[in-house]
MOPAC internal coordinates of N, CA, C and O (Angstrom, degrees):
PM7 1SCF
backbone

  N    0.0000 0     0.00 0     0.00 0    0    0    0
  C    1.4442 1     0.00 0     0.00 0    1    0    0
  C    1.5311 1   108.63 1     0.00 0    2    1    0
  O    1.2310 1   128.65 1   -61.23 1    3    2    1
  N    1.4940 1   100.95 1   118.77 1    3    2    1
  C    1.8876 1   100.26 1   178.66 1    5    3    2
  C    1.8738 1    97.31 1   -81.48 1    6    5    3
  O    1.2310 1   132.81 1   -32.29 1    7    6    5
  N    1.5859 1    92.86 1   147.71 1    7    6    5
  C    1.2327 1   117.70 1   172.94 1    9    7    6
  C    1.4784 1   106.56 1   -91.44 1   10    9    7
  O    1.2310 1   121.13 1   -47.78 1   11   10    9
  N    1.6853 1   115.44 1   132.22 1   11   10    9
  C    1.3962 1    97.00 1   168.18 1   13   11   10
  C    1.2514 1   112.16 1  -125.77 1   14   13   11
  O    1.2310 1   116.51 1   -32.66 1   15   14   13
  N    1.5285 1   124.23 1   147.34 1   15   14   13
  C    1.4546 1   129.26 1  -168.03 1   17   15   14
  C    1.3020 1   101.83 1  -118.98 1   18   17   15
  O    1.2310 1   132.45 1   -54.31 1   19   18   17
  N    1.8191 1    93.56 1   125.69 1   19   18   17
  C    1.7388 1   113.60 1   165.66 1   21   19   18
  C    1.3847 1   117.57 1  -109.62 1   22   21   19
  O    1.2310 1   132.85 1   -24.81 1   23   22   21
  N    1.7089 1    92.78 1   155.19 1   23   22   21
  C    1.6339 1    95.56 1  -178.93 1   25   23   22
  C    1.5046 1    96.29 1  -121.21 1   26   25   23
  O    1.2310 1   122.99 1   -60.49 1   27   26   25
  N    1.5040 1   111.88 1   119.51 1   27   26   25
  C    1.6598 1   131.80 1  -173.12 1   29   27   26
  C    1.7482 1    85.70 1   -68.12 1   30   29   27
  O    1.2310 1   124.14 1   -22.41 1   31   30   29
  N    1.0799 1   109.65 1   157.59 1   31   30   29
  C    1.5934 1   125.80 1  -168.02 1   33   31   30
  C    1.4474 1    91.65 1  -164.30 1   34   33   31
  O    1.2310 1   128.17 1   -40.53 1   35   34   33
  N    1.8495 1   101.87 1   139.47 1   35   34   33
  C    1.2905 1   101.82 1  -167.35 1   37   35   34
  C    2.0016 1    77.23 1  -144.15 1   38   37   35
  O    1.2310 1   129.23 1   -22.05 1   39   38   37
  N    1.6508 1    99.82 1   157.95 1   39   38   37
  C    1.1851 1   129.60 1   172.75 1   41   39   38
  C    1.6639 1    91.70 1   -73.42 1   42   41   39
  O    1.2310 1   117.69 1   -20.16 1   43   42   41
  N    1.7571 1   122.01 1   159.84 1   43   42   41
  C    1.3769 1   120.71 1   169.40 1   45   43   42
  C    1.8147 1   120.06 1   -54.01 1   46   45   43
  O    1.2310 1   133.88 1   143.10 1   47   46   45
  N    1.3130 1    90.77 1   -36.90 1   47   46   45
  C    1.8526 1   100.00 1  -166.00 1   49   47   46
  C    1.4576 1    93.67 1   -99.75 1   50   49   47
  O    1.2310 1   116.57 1  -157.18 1   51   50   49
  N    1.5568 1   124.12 1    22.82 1   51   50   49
  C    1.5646 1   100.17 1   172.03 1   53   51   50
  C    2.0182 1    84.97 1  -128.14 1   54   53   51
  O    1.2310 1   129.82 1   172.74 1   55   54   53
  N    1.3118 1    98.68 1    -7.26 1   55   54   53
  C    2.0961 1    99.57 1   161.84 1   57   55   54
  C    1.7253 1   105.86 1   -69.16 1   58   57   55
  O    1.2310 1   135.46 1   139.20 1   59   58   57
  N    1.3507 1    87.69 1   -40.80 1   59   58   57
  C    1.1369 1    81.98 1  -161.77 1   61   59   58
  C    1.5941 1   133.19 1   -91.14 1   62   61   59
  O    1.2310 1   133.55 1   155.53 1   63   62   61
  N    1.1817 1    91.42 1   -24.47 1   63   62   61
  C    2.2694 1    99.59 1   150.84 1   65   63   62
  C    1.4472 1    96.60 1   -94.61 1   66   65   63
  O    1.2310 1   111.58 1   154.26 1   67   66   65
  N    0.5583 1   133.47 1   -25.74 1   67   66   65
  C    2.1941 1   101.24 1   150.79 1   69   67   66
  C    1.2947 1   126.22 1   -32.00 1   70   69   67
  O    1.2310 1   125.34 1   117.68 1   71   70   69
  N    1.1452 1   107.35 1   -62.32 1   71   70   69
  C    1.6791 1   133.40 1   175.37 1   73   71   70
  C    1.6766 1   114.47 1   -63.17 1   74   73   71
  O    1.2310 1   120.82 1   163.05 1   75   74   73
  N    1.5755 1   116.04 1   -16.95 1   75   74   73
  C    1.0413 1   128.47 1  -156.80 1   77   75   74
  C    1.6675 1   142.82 1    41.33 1   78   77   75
  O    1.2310 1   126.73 1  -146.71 1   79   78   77
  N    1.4406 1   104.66 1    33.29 1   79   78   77
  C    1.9057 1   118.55 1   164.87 1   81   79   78
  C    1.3639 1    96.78 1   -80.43 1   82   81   79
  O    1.2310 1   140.29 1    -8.26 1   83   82   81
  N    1.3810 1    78.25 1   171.74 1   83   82   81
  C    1.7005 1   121.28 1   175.85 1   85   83   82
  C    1.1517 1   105.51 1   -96.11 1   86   85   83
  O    1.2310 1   117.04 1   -33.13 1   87   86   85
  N    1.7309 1   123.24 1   146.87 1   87   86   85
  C    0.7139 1    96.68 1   145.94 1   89   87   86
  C    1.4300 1   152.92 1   -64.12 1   90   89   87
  O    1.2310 1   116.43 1   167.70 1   91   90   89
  N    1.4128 1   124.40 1   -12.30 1   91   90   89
  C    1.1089 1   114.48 1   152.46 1   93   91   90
  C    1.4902 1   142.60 1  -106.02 1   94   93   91
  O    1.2310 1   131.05 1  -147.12 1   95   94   93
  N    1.2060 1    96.29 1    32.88 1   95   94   93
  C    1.4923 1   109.22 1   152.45 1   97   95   94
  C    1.7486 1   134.91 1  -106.80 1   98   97   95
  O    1.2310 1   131.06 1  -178.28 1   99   98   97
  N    1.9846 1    96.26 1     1.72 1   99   98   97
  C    1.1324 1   109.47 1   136.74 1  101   99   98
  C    1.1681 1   123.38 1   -73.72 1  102  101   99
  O    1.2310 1   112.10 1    99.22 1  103  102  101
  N    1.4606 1   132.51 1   -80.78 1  103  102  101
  C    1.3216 1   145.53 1   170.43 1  105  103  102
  C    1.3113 1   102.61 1   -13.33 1  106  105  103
  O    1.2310 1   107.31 1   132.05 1  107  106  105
  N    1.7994 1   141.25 1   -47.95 1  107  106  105
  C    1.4139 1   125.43 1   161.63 1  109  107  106
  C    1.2567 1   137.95 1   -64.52 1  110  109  107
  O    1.2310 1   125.43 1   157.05 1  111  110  109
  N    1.1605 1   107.17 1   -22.95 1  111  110  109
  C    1.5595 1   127.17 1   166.03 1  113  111  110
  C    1.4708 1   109.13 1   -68.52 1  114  113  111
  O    1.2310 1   127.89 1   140.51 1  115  114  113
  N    1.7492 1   102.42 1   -39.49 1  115  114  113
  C    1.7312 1    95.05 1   175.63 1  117  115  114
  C    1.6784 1   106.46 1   -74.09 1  118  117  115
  O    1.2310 1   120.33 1   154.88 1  119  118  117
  N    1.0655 1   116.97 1   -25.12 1  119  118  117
  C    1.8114 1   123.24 1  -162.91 1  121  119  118
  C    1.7889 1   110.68 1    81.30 1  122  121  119
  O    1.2310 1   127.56 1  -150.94 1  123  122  121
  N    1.1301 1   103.06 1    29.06 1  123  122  121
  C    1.5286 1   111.86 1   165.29 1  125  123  122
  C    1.3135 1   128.47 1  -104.73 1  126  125  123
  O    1.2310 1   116.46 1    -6.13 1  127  126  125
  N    1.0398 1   124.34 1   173.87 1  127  126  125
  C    1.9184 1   114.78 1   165.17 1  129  127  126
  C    1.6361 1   105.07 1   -93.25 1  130  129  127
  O    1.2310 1   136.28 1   -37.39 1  131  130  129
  N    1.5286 1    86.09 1   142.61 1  131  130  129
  C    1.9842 1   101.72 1   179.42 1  133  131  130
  C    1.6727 1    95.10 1   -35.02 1  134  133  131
  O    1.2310 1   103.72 1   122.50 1  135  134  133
  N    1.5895 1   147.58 1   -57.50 1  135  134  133
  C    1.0893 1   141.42 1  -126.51 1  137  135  134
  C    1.8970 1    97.58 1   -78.60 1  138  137  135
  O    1.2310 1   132.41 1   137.22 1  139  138  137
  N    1.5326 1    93.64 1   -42.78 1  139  138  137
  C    1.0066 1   115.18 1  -172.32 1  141  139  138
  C    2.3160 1   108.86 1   -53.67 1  142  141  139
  O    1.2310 1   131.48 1   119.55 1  143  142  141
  N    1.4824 1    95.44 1   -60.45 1  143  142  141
  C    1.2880 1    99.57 1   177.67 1  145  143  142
  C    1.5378 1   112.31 1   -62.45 1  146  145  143
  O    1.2310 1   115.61 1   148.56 1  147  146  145
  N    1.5457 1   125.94 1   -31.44 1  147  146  145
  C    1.3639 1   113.93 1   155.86 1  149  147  146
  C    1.0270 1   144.16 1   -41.86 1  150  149  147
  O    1.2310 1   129.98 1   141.42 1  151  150  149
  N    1.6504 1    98.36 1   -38.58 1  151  150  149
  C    1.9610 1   102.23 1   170.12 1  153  151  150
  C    1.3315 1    91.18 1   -70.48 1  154  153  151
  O    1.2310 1   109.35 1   147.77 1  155  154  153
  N    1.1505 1   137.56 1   -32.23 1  155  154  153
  C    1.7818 1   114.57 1  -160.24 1  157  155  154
  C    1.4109 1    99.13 1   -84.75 1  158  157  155
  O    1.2310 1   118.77 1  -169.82 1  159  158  157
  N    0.7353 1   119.96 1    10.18 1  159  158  157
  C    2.0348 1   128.77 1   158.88 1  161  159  158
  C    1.5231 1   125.36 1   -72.25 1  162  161  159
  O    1.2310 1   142.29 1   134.96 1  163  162  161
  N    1.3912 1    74.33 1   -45.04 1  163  162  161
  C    1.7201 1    93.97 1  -162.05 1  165  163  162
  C    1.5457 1   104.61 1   -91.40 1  166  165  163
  O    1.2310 1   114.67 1   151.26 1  167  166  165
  N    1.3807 1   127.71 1   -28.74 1  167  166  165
  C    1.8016 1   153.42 1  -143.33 1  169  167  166
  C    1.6180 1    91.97 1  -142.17 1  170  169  167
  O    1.2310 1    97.33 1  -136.74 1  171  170  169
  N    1.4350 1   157.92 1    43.26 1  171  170  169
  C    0.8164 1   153.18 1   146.50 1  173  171  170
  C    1.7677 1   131.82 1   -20.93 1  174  173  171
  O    1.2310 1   134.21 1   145.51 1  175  174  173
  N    1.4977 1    90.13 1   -34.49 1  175  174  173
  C    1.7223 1   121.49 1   162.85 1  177  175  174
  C    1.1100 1    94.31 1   -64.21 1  178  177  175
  O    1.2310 1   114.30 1   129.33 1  179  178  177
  N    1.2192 1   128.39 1   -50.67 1  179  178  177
  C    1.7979 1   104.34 1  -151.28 1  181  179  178
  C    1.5001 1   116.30 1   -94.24 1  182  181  179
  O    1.2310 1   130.75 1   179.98 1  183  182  181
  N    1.4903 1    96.86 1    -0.02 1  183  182  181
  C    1.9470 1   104.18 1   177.63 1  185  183  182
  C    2.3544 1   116.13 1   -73.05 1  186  185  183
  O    1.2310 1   149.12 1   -70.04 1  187  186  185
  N    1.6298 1    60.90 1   109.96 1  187  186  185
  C    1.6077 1    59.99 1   167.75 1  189  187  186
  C    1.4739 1   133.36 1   -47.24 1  190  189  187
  O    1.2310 1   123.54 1   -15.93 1  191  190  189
  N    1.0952 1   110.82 1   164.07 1  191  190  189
  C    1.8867 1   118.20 1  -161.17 1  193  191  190
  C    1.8279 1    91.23 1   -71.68 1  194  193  191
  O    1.2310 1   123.84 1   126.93 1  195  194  193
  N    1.2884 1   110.23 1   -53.07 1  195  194  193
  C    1.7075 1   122.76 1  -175.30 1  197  195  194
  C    1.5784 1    98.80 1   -44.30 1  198  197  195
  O    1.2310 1   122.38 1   128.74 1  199  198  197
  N    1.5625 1   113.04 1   -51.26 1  199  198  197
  C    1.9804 1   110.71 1  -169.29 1  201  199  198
  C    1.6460 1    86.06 1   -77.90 1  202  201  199
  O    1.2310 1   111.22 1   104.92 1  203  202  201
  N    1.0751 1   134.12 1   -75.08 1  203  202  201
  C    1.7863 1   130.17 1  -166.89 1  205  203  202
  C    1.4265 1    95.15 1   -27.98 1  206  205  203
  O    1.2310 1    97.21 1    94.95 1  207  206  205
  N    1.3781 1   158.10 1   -85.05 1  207  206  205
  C    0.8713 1   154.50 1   -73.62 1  209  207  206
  C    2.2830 1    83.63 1  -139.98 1  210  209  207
  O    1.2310 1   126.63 1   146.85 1  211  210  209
  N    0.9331 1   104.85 1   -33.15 1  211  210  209
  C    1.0808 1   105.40 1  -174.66 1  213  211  210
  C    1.9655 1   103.06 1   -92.81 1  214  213  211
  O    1.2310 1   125.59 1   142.58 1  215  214  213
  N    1.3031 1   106.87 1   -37.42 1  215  214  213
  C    1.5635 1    97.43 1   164.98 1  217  215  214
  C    1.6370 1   127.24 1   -93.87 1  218  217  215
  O    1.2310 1   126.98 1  -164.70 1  219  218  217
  N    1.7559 1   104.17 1    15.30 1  219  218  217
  C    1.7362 1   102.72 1   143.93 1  221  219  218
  C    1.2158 1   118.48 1  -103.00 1  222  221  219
  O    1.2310 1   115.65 1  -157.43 1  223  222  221
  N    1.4595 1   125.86 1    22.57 1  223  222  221
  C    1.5390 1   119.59 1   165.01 1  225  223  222
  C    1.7245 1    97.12 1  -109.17 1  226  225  223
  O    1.2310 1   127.78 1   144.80 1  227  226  225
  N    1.2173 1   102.62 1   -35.20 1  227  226  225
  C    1.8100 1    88.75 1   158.86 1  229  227  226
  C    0.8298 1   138.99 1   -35.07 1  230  229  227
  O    1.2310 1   123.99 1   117.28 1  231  230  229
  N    1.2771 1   109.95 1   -62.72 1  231  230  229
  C    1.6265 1   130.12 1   178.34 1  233  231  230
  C    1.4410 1   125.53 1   -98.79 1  234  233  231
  O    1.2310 1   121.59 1   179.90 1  235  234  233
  N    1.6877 1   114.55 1    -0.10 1  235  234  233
  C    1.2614 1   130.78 1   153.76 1  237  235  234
  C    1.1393 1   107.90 1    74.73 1  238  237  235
  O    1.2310 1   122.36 1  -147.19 1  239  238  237
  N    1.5205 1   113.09 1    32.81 1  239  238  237
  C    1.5897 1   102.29 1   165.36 1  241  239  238
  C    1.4038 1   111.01 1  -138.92 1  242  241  239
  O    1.2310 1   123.48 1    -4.77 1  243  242  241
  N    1.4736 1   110.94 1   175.23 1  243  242  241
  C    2.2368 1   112.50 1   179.31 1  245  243  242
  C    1.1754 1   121.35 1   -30.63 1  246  245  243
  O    1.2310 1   107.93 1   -60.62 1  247  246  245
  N    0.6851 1   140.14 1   119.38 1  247  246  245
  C    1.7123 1   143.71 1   155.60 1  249  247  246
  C    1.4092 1   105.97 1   -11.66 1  250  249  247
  O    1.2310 1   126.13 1   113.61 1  251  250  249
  N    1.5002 1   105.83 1   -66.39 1  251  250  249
  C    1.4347 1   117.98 1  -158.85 1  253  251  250
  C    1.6441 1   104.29 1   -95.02 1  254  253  251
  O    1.2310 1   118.80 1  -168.61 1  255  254  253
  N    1.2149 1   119.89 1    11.39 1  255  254  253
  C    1.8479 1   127.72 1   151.96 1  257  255  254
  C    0.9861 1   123.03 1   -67.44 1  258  257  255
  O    1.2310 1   122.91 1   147.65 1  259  258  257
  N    1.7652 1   112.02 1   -32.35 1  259  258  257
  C    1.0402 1   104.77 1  -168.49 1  261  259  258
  C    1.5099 1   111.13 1  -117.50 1  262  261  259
  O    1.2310 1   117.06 1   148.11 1  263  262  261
  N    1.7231 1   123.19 1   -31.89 1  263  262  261
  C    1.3909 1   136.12 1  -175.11 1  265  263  262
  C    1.7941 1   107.81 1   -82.60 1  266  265  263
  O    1.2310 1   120.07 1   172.35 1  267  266  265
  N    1.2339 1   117.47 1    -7.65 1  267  266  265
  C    1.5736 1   116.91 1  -155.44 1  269  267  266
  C    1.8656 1   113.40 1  -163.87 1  270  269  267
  O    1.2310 1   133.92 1  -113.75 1  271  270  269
  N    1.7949 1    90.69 1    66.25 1  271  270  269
  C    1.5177 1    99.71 1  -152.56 1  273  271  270
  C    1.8213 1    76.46 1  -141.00 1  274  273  271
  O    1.2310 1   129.93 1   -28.34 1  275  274  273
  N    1.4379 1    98.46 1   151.66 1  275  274  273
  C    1.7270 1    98.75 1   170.30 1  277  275  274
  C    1.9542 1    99.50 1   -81.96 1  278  277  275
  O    1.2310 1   118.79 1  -144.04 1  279  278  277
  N    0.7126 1   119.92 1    35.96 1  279  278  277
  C    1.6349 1   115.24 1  -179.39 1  281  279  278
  C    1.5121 1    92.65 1  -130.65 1  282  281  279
  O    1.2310 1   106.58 1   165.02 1  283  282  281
  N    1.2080 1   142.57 1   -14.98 1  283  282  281
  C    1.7109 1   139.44 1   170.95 1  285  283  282
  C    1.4486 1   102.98 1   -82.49 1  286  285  283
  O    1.2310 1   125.26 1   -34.52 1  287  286  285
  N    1.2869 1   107.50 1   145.48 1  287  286  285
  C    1.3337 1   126.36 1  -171.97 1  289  287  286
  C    1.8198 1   103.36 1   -58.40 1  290  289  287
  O    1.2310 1   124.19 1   157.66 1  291  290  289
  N    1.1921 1   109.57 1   -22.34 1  291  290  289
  C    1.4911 1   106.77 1   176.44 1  293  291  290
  C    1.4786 1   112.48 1   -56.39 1  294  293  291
  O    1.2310 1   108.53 1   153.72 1  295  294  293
  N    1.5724 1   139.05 1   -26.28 1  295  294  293
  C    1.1555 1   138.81 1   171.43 1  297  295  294
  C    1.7320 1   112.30 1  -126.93 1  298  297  295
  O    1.2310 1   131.30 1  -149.03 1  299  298  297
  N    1.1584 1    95.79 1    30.97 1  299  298  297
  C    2.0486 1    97.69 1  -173.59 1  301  299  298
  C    1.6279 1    86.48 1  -122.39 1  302  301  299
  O    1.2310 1   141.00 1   -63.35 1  303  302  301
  N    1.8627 1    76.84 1   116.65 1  303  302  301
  C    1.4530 1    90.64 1   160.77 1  305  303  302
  C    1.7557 1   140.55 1   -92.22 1  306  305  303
  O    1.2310 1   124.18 1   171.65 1  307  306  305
  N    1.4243 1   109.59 1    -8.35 1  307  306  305
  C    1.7579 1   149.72 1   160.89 1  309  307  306
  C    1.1454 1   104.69 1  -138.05 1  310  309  307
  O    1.2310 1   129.91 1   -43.66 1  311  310  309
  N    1.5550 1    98.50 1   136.34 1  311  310  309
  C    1.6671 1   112.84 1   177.18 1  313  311  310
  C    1.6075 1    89.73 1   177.21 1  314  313  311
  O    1.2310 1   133.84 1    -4.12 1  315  314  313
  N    1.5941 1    90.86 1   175.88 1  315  314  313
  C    1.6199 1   107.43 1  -168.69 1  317  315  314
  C    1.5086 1    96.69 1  -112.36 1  318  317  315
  O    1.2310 1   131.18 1   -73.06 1  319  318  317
  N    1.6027 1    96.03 1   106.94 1  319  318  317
  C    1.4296 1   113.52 1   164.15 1  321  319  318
  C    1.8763 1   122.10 1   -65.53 1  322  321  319
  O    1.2310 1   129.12 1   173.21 1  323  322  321
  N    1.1882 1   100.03 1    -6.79 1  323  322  321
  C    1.6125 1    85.06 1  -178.09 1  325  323  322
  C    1.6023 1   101.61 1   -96.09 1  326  325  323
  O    1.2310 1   135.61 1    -9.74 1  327  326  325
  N    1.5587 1    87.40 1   170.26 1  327  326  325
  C    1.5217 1   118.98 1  -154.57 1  329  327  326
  C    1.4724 1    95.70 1  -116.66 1  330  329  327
  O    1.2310 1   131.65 1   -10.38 1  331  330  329
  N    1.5796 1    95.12 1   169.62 1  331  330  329
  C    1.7040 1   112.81 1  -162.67 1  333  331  330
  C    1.2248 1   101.44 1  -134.19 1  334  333  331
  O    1.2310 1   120.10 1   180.00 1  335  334  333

């Protein structure tokens, strides 16, 4: 019997009510303003490598679970842009 191994991949705002923050009690943890960490919700592309890398030790998971998943807006072509 083959074993098969998955890697769970999560959108930013579905890491991150997993974990159960706010958004702006990420955004303070990042040292940004809430508005600011919202676009990086919505614009996942446009987060620098320094914030990606610093908001998967936030939220304690892969880099690439969360920035480089077909469920991130980088390859979603419909999805629910609103925020929590």
């Amino acid at each position: 019997m083959k074993s098969e191994v998955r890697t769970v991949r999560f959108t930013l705002k579905q890491a991150r009510l997993l974990k159960g923050f706010t958004q702006r009690e990420i955004a303070s943890k990042l040292g940004v303003h809430v508005q600011t960490y919202s676009k990086m919700e919505k614009h996942p592309d446009e987060v620098t490598v320094r914030e990606a890398k610093k908001l998967s030790d936030i939220l304690e998971m892969s880099y690439d679970c969360i920035f480089f998943n077909q469920g991130s807006t980088l390859s979603r072509v419909n999805g629910d842009e609103s925020t929590t």
